[in-house]
C-alpha positions as CSV (number, residue, x, y, z in Angstrom):
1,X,-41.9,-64.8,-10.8
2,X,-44.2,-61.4,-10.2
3,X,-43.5,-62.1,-6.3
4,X,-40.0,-62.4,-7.2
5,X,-39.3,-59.4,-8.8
6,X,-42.0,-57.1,-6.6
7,X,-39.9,-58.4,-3.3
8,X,-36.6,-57.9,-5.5
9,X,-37.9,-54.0,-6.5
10,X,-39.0,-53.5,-2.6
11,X,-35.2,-54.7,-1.2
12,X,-33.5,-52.5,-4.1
13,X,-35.4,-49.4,-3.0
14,X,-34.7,-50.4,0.5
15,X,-31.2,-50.6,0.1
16,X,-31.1,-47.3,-2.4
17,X,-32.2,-45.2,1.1
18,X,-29.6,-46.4,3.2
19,X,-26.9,-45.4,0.4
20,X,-24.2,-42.9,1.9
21,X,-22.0,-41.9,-1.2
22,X,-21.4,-42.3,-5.0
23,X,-19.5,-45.4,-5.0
24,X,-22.2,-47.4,-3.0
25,X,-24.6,-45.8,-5.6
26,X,-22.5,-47.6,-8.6
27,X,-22.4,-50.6,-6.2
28,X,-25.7,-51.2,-6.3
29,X,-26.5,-50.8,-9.9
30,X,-24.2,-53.6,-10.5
31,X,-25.9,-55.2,-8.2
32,X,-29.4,-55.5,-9.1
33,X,-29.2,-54.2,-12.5
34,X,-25.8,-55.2,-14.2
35,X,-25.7,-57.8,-16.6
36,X,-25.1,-60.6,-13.7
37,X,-27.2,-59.1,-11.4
38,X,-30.5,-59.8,-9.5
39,X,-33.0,-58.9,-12.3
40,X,-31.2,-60.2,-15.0
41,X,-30.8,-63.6,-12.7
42,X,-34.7,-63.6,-12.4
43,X,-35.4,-62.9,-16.0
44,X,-33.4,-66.0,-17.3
45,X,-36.1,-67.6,-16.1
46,X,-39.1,-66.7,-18.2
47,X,-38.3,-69.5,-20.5
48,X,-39.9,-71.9,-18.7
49,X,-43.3,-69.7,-18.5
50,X,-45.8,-70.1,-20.8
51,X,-46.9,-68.0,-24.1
52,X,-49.3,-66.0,-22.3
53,X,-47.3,-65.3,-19.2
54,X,-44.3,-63.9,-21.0
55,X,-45.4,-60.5,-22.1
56,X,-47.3,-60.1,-18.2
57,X,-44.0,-60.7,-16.9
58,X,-41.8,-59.0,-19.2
59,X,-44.2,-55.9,-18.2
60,X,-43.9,-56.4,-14.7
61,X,-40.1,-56.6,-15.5
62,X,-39.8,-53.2,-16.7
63,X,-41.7,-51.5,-14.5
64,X,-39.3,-52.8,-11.8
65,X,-35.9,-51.9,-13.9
66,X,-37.8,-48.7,-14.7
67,X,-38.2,-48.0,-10.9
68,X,-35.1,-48.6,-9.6
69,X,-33.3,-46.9,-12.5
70,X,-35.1,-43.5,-11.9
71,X,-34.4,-43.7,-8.1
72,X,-30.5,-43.8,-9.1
73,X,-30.9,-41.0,-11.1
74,X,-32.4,-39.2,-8.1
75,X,-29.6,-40.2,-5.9
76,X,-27.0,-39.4,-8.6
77,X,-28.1,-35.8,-9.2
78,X,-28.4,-35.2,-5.4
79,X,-24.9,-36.3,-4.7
80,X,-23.6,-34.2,-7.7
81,X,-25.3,-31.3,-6.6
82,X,-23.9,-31.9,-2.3
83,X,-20.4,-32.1,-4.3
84,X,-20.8,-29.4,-6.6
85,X,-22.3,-27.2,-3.5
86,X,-19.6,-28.4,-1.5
87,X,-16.5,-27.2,-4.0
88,X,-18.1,-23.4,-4.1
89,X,-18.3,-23.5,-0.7
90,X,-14.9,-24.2,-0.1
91,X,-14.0,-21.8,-3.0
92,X,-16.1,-19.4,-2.2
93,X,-14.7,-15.8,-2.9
94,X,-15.3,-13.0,0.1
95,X,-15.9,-10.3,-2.8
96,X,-16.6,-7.7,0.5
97,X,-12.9,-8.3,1.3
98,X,-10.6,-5.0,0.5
99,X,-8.2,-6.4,-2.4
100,X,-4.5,-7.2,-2.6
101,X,-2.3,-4.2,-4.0
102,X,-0.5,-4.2,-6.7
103,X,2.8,-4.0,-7.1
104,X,4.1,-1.2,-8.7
105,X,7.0,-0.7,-10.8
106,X,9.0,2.2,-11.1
107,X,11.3,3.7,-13.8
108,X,14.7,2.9,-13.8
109,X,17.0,6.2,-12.7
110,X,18.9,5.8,-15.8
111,X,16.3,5.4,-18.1
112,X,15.0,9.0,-16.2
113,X,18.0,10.7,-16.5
114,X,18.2,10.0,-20.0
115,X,14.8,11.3,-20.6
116,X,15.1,14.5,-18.8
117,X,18.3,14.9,-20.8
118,X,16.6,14.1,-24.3
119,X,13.7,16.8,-23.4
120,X,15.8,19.5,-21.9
121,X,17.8,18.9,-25.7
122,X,15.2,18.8,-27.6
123,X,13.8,21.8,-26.3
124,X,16.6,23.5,-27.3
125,X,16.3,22.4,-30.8
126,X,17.8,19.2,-31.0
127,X,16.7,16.0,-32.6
128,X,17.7,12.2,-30.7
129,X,19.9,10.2,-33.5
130,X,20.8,6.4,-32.4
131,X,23.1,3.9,-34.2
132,X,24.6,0.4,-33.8
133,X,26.0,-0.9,-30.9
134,X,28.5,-3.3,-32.8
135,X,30.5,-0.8,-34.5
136,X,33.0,-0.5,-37.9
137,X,36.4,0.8,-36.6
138,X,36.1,3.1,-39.2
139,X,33.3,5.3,-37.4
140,X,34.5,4.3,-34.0
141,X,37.9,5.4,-34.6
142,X,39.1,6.7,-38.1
143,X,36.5,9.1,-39.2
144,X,36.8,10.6,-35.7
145,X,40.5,11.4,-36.0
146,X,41.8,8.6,-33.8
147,X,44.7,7.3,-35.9
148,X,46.0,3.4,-35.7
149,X,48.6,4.6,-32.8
150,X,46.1,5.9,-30.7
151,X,46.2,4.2,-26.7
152,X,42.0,4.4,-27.5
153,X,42.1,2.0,-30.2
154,X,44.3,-0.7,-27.7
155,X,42.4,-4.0,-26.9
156,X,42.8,-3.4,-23.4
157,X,39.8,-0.5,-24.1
158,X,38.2,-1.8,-26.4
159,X,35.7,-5.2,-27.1
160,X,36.8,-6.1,-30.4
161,X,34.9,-9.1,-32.2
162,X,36.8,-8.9,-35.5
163,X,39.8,-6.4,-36.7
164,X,37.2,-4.3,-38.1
165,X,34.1,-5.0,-35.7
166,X,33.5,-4.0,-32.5
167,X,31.4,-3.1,-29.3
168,X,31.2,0.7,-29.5
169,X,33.3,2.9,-27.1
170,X,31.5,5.8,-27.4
171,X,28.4,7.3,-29.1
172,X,30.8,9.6,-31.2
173,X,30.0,7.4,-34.6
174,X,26.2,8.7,-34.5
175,X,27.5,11.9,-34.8
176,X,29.6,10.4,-37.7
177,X,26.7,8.5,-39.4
178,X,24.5,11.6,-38.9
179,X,27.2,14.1,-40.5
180,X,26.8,11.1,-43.5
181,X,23.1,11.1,-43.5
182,X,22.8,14.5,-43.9
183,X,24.9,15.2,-47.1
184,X,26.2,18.8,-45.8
185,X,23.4,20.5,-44.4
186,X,23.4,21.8,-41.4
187,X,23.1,19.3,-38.0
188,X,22.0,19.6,-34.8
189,X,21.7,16.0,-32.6
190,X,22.0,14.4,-29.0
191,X,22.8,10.9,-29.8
192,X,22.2,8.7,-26.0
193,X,23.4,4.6,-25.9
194,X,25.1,2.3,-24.4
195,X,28.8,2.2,-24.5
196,X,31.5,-0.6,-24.4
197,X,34.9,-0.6,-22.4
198,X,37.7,-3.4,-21.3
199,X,37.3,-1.6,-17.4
200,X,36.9,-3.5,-14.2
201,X,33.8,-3.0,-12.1
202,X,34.1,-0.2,-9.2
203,X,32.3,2.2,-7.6
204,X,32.8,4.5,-10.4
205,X,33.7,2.3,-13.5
206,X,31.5,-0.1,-15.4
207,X,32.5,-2.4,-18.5
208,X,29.4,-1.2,-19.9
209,X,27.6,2.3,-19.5
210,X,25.8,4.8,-21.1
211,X,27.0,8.2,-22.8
212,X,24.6,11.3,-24.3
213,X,26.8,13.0,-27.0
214,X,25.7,16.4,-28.9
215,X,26.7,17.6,-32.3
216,X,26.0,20.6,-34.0
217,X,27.4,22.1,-37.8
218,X,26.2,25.1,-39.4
219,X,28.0,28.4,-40.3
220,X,29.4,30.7,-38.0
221,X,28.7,28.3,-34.6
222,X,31.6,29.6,-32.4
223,X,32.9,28.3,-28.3
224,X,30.2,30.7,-27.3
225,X,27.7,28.9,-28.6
226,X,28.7,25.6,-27.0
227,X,29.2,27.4,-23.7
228,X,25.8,29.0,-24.0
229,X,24.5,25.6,-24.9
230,X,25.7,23.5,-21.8
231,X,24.9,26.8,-19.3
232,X,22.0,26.1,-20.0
233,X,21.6,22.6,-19.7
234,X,23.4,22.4,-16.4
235,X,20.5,25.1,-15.1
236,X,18.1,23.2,-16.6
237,X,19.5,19.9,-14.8
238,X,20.7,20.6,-11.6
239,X,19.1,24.0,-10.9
240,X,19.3,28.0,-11.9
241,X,21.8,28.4,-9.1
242,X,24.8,26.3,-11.3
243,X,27.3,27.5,-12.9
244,X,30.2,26.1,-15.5
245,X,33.5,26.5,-15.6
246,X,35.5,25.5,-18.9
247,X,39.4,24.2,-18.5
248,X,41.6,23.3,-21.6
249,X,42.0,19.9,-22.7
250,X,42.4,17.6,-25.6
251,X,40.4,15.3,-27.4
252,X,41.6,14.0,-31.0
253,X,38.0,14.8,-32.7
254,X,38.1,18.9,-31.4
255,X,39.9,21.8,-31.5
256,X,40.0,23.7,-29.2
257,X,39.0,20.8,-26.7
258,X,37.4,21.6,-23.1
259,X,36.4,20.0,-20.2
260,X,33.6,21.2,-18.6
261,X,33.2,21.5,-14.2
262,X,30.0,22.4,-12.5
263,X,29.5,24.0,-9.1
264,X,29.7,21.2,-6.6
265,X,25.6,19.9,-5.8
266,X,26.5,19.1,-2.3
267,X,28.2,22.1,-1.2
268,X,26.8,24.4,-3.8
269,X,30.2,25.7,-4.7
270,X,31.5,26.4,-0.8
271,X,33.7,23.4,-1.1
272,X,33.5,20.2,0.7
273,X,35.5,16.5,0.8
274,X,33.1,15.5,-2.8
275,X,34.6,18.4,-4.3
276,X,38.2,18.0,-2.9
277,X,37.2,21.7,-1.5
278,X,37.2,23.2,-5.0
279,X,33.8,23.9,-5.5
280,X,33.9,22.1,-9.0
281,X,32.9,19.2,-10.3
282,X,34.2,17.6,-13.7
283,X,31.2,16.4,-16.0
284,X,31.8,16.5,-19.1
285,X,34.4,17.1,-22.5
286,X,33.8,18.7,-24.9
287,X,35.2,21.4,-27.8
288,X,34.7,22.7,-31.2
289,X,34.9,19.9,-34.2
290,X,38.4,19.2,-35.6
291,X,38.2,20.1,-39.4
292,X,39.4,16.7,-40.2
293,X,36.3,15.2,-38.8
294,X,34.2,17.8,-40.6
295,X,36.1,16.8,-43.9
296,X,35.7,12.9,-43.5
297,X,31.9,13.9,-42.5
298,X,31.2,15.2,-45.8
299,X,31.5,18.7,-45.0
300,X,33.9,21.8,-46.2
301,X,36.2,23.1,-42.7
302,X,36.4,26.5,-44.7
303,X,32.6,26.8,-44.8
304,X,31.2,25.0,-41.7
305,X,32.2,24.6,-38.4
306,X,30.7,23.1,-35.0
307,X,30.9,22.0,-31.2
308,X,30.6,18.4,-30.1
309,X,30.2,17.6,-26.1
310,X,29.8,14.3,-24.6
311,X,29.0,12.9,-20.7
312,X,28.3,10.2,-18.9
313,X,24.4,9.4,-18.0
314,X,25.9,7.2,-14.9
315,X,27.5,10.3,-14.1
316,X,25.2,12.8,-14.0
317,X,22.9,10.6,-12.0
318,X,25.1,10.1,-9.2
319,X,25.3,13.8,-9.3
320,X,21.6,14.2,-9.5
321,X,20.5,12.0,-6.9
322,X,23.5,12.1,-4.4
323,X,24.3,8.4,-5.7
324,X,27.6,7.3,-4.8
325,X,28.7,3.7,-6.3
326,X,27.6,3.0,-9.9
327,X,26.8,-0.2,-9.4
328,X,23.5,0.5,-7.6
329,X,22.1,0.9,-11.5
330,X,23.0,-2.7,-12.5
331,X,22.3,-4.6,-9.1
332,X,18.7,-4.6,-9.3
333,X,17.7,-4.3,-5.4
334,X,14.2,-3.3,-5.1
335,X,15.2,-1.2,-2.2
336,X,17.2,0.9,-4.5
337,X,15.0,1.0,-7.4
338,X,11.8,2.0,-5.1
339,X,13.5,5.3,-4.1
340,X,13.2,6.4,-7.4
341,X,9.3,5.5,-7.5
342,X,7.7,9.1,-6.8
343,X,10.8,11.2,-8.3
């Protein structure tokens, strides 16, 4: 039985040489070691050896299982190392390569506009009040001076969601909640958002846009004021070369009501086809605030009055950057965006 198991020890580290890959590894260690294989086949045999020979051969035994065991061990290891060496070699990162670049975003003209607007405002004093975008139809309509008759308050213009709920036409209830909020005292605010409107989509109409409206109440604020104000802003906007020119108008929140032309950006006032050769272009409305809005805002007409203006942001970025279909803004083409990347 010694002889059998040296000769079985020799032919299992014979074989063990000649193995290529894992699964001829596991192969053979069913093979000579599993519980049918070779050695256990020899050792079911050591009953019919004597007293004495049993622990000589049970020695011999484990010296053999001990000797082909550590060889698979060697094996195993060197085949998981040749696999493991083989993976980083075929993931192996060039870290002398020159990287990918980043993408990089850019901020949306709209969301630009509305910024230079907010700073060139509140470096003239004012503060930036906000407000809901689902509206009561009291400060949408009413406490502006927009009685039930009103073609404003149809459903055709407006997104109602109940009688007295709905999407907000125009930022003009900040100025309504602010004059609330502030209990009389004097105000001064720019109030930016989104607004809502039943219109169909065209090169210059969007069911949803955005309006930047201005409010201001104290004593003694006259037109001059409010002509001074937007004078400046237009300079401050478009350039020192710009000009305003004020035409008469109505709006049921002021009195007197104004709208407001600038010189024409493209043909700085010489007249061309985007000015219908006038030289002008309409940007705004605007006027001094109708007592009755100063009265449902808390405030005494006697004692206080003020100037409201409002514009469209759309607006003055198609004036700004020579933009000429408002739906560019909502579209979301790269190319269009990426123009606006180093302004």
């Amino acid at each position: 039985m010694k002889e059998r198991l040296e000769a079985l020890r020799t032919e299992a580290l014979a074989m063990l040489e000649q193995v290529q890959d894992v699964q001829q590894l596991n192969d053979l260690r069913v093979k000579y070691l599993g519980k049918k294989g070779a050695l256990t086949e020899i050792l079911r045999g050591m009953g019919s050896l004597s007293a004495e020979e049993r622990p000589v051969i049970g020695q011999v035994a484990n010296v053999v299982r001990d000797s082909i065991e550590s060889r698979l061990q060697e094996l195993q290891e060197a085949f998981i190392r040749e696999e493991t060496d083989r993976k980083l070699q075929a993931e192996t990162i060039d870290v002398t390569l020159p990287g990918r670049p980043m993408a990089r975003g850019s901020v949306h003209p709209l969301s630009k506009v509305t910024q230079e607007l907010e700073d060139i405002f509140i470096g003239m004093g004012y503060q930036v009040a906000e407000g809901p975008e689902v509206e009561q139809d009291y400060y949408n309509f009413e406490a502006l001076n927009l009685p039930k008759d009103h073609p404003a308050r149809d459903m055709q213009d407006s997104f109602y969601i109940t009688e007295d709920l709905l999407m907000r036409t125009q930022t003009s209830p900040v100025q309504v909640r602010t004059m609330e909020l502030m209990n009389g005292k004097p105000v001064k605010v720019v109030c930016p958002g989104r607004v809502y409107r039943r219109d169909d989509d065209d090169a210059t109409h969007s069911f949803m846009f955005h309006q930047i409206e201005g409010l201001v109440i104290d004593r003694n604020i006259r037109m001059s004021d409010l002509k001074g104000t937007l004078l400046q802003f237009v300079k401050e906007m478009f350039g020192s070369h710009m000009q305003i020119r004020l035409r008469p108008s109505f709006f049921p929140f002021t009195e007197p009501s104004v709208e407001v032309d600038v010189t024409c950006v493209q043909c700085k006032g010489n007249g061309c086809r985007m000015c219908k050769q006038t030289g002008w272009l309409e940007i705004l409305g605007c006027g001094m605030v109708h007592p009755k809005v100063l009265e449902m805002g808390g405030y005494d007409p006697e004692e206080y009055s003020g100037f409201a203006f409002g514009m469209g942001i759309e607006r003055i970025a198609l004036l700004k950057y020579g933009i000429d279909d408002i739906r560019h803004f909502y579209t979301n083409d790269v190319r269009f965006l990426q123009q606006f990347d180093r302004m």
